[in-house]
N, C-alpha and C positions, 0 to 999 in steps of 0.2 A: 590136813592133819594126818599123819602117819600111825601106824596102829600101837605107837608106843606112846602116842599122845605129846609127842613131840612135834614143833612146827620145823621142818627143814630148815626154814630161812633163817629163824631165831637163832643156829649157828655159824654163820658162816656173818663174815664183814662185809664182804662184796659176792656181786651174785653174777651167774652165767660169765658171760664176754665182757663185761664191766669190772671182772677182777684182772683182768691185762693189766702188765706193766707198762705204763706210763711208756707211749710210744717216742718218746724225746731220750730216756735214758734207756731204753732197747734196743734206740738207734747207736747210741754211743756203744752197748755193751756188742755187738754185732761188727763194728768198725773197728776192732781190736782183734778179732778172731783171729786164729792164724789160717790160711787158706790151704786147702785140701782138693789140688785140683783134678780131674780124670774128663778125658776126652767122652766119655759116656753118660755124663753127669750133663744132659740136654739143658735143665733147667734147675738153677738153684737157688740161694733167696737173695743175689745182687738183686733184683727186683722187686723185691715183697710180694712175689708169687704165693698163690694158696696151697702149692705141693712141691716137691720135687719129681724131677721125671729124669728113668734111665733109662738109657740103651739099652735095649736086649738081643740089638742085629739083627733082626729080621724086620722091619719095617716099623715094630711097635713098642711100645715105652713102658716101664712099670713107673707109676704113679704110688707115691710116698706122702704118708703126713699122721699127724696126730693131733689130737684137740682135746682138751679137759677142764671142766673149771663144776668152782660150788655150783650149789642148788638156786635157781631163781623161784621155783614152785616149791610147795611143801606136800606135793603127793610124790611120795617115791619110781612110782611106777611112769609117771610125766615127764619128770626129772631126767631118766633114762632114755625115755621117747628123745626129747629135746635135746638131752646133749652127743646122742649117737648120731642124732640128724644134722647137728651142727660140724660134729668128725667128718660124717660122709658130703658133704657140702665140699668142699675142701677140692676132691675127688672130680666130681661135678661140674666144679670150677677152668680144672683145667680138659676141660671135654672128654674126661673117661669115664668108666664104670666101674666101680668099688666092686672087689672079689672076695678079697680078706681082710678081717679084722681082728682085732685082740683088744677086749677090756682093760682100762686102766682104773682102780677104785680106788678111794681112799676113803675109809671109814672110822668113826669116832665109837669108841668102847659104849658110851653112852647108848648108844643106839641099838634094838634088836637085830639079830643077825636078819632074820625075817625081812626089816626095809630095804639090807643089801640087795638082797633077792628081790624082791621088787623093782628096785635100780634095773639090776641086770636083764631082769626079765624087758622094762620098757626098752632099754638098749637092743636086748633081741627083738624084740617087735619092728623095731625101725630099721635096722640091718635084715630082716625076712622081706619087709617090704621092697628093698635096695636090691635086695637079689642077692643081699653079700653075706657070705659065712662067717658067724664067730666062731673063730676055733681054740680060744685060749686068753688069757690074760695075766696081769698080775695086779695084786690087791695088798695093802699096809695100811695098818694101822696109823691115825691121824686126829685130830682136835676138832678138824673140818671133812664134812664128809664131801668130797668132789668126785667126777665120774667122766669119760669119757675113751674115746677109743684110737688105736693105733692101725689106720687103715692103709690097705693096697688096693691098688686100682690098674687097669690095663688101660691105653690110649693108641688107638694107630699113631705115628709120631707127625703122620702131613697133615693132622687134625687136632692135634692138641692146641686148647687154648693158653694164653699167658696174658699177664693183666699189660703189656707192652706194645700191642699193636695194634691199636686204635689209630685213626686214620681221621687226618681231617674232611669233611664231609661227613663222617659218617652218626649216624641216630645212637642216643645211650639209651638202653630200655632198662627200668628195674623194675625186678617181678616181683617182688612181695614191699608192702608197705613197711613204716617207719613208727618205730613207737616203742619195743620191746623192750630199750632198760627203762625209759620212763614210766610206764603200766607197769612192770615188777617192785618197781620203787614206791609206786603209788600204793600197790596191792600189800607190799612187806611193812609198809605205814599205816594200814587200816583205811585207809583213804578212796581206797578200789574194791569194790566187790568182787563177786567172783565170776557174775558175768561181763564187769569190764575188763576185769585178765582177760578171759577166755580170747580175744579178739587175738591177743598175744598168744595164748597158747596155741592157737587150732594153728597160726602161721607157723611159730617155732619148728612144731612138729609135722609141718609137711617138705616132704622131702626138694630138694632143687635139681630132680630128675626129668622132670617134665621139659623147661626150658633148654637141657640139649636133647632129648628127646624129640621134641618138635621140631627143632632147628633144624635136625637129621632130615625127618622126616617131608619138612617145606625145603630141602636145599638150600636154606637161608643161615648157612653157617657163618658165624659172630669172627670178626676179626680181632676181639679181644675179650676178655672174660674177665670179673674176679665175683666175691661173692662177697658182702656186705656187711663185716659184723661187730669184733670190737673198739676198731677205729672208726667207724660210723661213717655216711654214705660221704662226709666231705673229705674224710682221713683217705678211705680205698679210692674214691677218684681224684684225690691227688694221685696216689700212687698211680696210678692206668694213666693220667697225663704226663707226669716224669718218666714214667719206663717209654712211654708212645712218644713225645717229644712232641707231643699237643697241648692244648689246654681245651678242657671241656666247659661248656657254656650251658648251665643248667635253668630250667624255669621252675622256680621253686611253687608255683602254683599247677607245677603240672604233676609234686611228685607224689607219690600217694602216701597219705598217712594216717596210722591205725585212731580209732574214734578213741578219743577222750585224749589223746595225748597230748595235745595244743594245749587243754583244761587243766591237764596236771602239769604240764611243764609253767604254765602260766603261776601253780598256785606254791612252785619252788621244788615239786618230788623230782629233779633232776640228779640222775647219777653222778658219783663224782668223778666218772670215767669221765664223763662229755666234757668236763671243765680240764681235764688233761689232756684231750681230744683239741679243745680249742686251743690253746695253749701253745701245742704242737702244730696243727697244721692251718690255726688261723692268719696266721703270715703269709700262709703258704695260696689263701684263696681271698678274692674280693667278693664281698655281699654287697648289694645294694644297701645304704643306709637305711630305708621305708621298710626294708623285712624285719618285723616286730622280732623281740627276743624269743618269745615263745614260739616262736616257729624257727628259728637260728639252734634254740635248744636241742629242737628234734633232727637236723639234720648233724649236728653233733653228738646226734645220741648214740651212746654203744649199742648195736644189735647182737644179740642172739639167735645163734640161726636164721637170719636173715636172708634177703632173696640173691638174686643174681645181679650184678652190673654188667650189662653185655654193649659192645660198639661195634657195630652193622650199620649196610648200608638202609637206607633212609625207607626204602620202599620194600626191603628186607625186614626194617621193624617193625612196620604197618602189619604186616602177614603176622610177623612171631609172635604180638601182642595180641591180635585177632582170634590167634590159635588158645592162647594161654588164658583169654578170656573166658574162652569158649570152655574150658575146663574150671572155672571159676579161680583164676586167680586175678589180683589186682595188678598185673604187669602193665605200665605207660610207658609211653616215649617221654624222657624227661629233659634233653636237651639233643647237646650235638658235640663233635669235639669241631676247632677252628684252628688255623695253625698256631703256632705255640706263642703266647703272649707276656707279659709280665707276670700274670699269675696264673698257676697250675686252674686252678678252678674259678670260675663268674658266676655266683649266681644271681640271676635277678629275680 
């Protein structure tokens, strides 16, 4: 509850990475673009990359993106946390480091200016932590209050990741578990307490610095990247199998997933992203028949700030997951990619 004794969620329809456009008519509205092309333009979203990356002729790339959506919490200052952390993911993703940012708000009259500031302030807490500057933004008035940020990043350019070069042979690791639109949905239903969010929140709001971090650090740098969130982990590893021209082969009992979400997915608190999620890229993967729905649910669930999808070599993922344990996250090896088959993704 906010100090105007309004619940966040109570305005907004859809929450976090769950308010995405339905990724089947985003595909359409993106296939119509007219193209804009420039030789410095290294990566752009032919692949549903998490940023764009440019030339700046000296060996290294500025790294571009933006991200925003409604509240899935109804503490303002979380909200901020969460959605700065899901901007700078983005970042992360394609193996650079977030320098600058710019707030984007959209605020409802209803509401004290005071919650803004709150907003902002979580945003800065998460960008302090990132090492990255907020130096500005812009804010309008809205019906929905949403939030999010307009980030640069630097990348040396013979190290940038892209979600396209996955390799058959190689281990998929995902660092943070699965569950966060189904737990906000449970939570905005009365349905979840506030210690079964939290499982979702403490995830939301930890940053996905670590995993290239480490990477660096073990020389076990990832031959592919993306980061996990409102297309849910089946949606982005399609994507990382059609840009790689693999198919990744997942074991759905190895992938981790946040407590209680099986239980609420089972009792119907499903977003209605996931059902546009499936929709979309259920053609596109085979499941085992024996995998129960409620577990089918969660891997088409939209994530929020979600972890990293990374494809390395096998005994490269062993180390990276070792390391990221060791810092308390839940990163597993969860499959493998194989060369390219009838379908983008298997899971069994």
């Amino acid at each position: 509850m906010d100090m105007t004794g309004v619940r966040l969620t109570e305005l907004v329809e859809a929450a976090g990475c769950a308010a995405k456009i339905a990724p089947g008519e985003l595909a359409g509205v993106l296939s119509g673009l007219p193209r804009l092309e420039s030789d410095r333009l290294v990566v752009g979203f032919d692949a549903s990359d998490d940023a764009c990356v440019w030339d700046l002729g000296d060996g290294s790339g500025l790294v571009a993106t933006t991200d925003f959506f409604p509240p899935m919490v109804d503490d303002p200052f979380l909200f901020g946390q969460v959605a700065a952390t899901n901007a700078l993911s983005d970042v992360y993703a394609m193996g650079g480091a977030p320098a600058l940012a710019l707030n984007l708000l959209c605020f409802p009259n209803c509401l004290g200016i005071e919650v803004a500031g709150e907003i902002l302030a979580g945003g800065a807490d998460a960008c302090r932590r990132a090492g990255c500057v907020v130096a500005g933004g812009h804010s309008i008035n809205d019906h929905e209050p949403k939030y999010g940020l307009a980030v640069t990043g630097f990348v040396d350019l013979d190290q940038r990741l892209e979600n396209g070069g996955a390799r058959a042979g190689d281990a998929l690791v995902l660092t943070k578990a699965l569950g966060t639109g189904i737990l906000t949905t449970a939570r905005k239903g009365g349905l979840l307490d506030e210690a079964g969010l939290a499982v979702a929140t403490t995830s939301m709001a930890t940053l996905n610095e670590a995993p290239i971090r480490l990477a660096r650090q073990l020389g076990v740098w990832p031959h592919a990247a993306t980061d996990v969130t409102g297309f849910s982990l089946m949606g982005h590893a399609c994507e990382m199998a059609e840009a790689s021209g693999v198919t990744l082969q997942i074991a759905s009992a190895d992938v981790p997933l946040m407590a209680r979400a099986r239980e609420m997915a089972a009792m119907g608190l499903v977003p209605a992203g996931a059902y546009r999620n499936r929709d979309f890229f259920g053609p596109r993967t085979s499941l085992d028949d024996a995998l129960p729905l409620d577990l089918t649910d969660v891997l088409f669930d939209p994530q929020t700030s979600g972890g990293l999808l990374l494809a390395l070599g096998e005994k490269d993922a062993e180390r990276l997951v070792g390391a990221l344990r060791d810092e308390g996250l839940p990163a597993s090896v969860i499959g493998g990619a194989v060369e390219r088959g009838e379908s983008s993704v298997i899971v069994s």
